[in-house]
MARBA-3410 file (N, C-alpha, C, O; in Angstrom, 1 decimal):
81
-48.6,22.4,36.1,-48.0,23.6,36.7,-46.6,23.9,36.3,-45.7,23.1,36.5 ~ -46.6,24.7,35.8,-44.9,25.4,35.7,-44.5,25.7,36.4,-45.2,25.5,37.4 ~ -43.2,26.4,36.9,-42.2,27.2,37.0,-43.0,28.5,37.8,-43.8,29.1,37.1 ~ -42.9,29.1,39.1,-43.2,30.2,39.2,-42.9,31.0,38.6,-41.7,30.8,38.2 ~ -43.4,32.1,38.0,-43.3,33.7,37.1,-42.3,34.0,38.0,-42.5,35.1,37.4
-41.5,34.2,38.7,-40.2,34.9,39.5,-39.2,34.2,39.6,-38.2,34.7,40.1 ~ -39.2,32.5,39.1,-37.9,32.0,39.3,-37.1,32.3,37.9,-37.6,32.8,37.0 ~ -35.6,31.9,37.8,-35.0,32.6,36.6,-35.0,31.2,36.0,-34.8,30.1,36.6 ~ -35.3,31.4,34.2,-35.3,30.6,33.3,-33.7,30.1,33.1,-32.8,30.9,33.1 ~ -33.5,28.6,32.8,-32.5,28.3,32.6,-31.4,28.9,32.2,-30.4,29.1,32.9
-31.8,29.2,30.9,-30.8,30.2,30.2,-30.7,31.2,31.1,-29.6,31.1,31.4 ~ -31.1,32.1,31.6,-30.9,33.1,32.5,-30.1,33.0,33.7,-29.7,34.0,34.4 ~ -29.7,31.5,34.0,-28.8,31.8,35.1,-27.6,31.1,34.7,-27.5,30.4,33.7 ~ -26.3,31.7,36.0,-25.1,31.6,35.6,-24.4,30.0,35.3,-24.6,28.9,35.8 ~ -23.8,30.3,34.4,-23.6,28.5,33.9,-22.2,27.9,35.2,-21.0,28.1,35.0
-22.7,27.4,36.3,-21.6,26.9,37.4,-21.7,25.2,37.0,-22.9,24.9,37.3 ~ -21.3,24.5,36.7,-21.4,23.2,36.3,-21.1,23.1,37.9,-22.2,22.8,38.3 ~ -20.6,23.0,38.6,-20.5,22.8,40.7,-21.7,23.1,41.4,-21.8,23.0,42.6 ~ -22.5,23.4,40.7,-23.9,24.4,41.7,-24.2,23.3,42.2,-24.3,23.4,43.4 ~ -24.4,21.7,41.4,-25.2,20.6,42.2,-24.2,19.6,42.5,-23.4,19.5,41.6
-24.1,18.9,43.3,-22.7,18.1,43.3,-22.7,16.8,42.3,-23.8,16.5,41.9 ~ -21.8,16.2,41.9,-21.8,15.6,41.1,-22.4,14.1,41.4,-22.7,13.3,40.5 ~ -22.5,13.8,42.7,-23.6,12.6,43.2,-24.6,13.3,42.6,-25.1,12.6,41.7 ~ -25.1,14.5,42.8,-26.5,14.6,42.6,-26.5,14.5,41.3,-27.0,13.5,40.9 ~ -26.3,15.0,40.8,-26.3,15.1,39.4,-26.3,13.5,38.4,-27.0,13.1,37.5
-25.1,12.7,38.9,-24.8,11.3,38.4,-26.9,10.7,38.7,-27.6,10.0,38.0 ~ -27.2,11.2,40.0,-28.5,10.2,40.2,-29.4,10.4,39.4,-30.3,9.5,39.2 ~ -29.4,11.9,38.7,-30.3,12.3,37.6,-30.2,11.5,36.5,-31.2,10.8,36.1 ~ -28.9,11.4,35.8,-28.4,10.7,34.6,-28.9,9.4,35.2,-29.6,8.9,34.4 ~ -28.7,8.7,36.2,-29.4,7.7,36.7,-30.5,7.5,35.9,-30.5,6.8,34.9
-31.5,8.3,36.6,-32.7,8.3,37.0,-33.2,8.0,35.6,-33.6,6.9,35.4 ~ -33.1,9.3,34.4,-33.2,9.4,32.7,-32.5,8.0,32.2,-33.5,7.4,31.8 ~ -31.6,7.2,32.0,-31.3,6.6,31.6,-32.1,5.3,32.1,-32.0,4.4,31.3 ~ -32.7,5.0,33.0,-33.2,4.3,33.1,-34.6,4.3,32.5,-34.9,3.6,31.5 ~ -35.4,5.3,33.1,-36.1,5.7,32.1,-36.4,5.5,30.4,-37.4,5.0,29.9
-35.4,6.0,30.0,-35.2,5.7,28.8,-35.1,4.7,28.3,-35.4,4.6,27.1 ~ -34.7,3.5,29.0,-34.6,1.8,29.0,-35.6,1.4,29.4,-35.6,0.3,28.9 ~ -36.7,1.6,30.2,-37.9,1.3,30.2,-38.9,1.7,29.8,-39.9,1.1,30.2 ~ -39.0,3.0,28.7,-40.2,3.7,28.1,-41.0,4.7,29.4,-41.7,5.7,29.1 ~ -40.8,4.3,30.6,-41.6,4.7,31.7,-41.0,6.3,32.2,-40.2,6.4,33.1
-41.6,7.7,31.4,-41.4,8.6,32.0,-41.2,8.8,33.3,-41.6,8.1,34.2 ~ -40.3,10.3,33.3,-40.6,10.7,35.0,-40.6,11.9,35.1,-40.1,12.6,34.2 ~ -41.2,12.5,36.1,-41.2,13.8,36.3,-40.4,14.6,35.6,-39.3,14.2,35.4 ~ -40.7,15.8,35.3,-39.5,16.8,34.8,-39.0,17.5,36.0,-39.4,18.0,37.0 ~ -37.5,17.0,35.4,-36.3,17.6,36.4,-36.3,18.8,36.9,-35.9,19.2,38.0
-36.8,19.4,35.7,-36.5,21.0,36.1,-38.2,21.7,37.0,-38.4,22.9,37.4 ~ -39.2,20.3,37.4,-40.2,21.2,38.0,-39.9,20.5,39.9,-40.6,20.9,40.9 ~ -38.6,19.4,40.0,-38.0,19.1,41.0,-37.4,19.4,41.4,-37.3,19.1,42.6 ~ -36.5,20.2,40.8,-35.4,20.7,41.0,-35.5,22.0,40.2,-35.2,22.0,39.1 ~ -36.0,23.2,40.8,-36.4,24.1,40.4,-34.6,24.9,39.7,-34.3,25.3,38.6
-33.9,24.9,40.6,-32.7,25.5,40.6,-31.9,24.5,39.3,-31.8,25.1,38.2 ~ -31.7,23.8,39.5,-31.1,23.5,38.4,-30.2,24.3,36.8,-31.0,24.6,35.9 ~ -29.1,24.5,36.7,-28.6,25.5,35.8,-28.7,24.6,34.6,-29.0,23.4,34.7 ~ -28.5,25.4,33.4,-28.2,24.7,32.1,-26.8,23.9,31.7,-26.6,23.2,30.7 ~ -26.0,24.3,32.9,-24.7,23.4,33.1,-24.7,22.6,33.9,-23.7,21.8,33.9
-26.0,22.3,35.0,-26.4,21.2,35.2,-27.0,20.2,33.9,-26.4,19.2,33.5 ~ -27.9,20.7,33.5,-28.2,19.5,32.7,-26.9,19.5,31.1,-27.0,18.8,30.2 ~ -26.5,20.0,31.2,-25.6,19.7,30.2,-24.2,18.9,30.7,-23.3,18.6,29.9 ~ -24.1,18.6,31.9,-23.4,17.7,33.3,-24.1,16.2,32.7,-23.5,15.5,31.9 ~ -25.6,15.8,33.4,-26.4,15.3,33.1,-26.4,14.6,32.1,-26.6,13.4,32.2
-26.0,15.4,30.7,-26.2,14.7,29.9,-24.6,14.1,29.1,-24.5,13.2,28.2 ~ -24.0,14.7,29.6,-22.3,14.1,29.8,-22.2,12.8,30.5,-21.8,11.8,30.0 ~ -22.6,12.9,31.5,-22.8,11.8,32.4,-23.3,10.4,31.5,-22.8,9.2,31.5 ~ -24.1,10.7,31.1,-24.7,9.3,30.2,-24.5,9.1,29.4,-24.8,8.0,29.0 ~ -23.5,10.0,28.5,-23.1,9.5,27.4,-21.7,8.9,27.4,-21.3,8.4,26.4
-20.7,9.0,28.7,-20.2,8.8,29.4,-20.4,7.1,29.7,-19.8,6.2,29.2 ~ -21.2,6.9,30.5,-21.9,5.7,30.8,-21.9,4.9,29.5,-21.0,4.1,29.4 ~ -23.0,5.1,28.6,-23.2,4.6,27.3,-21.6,4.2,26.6,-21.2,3.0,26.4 ~ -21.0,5.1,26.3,-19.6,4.6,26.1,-18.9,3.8,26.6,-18.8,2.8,26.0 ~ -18.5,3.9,27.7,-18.2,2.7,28.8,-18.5,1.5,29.1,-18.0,0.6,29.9
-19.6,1.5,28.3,-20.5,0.0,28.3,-20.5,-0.6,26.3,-21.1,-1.5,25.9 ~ -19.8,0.3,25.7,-19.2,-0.6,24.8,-20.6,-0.1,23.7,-20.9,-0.9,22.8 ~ -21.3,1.0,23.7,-22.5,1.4,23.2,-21.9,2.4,22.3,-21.1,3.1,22.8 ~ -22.0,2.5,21.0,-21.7,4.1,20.1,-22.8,4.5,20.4,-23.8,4.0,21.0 ~ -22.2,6.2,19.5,-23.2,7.3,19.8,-24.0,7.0,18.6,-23.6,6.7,17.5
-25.1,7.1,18.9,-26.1,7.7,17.5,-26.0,8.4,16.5,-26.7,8.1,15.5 ~ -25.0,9.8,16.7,-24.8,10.4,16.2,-23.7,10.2,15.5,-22.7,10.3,16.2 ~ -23.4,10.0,14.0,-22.0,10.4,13.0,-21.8,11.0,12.5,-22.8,11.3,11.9 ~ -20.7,11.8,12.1,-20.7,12.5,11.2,-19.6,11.9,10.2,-18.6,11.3,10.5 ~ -20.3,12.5,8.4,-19.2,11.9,7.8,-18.9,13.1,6.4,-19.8,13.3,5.6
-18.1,13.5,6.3,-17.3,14.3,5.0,-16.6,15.5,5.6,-16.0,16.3,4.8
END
């Protein structure tokens, strides 16, 4: 099941990085990061949390990479020239 036909798509709503508080949001990055360390999917965020902006998950994903850094991890990504 998707997304009801009347709720607004990500991109379509206003980018408030505040909409979700930042506990909530850290429990998400939680949540994926663990995940990610144990191969064991989880629900999609966005059919949980219907509301959710794209400045939420782009929070989200600050958060962990955040984390990741902090724990002495580089990024995957380099750039070089």
């Amino acid at each position: 099941m998707g997304r009801p036909s009347d709720a607004p798509r990500l991109q379509d709503r206003s980018p408030d990085p505040t909409f979700h508080g930042e506990q909530v949001l850290a429990g998400l990055a939680g949540e994926l990061a663990q995940a990610a360390r144990s191969g064991v999917p989880v629900p999609l965020l966005s059919e949980r949390f219907p509301d959710l902006t794209l400045a939420d998950a782009y929070r989200v994903q600050q958060i962990n990479i955040q984390r990741r850094a902090a724990a002495g991890n580089r990024s995957p990504v380099t750039r070089s020239g």
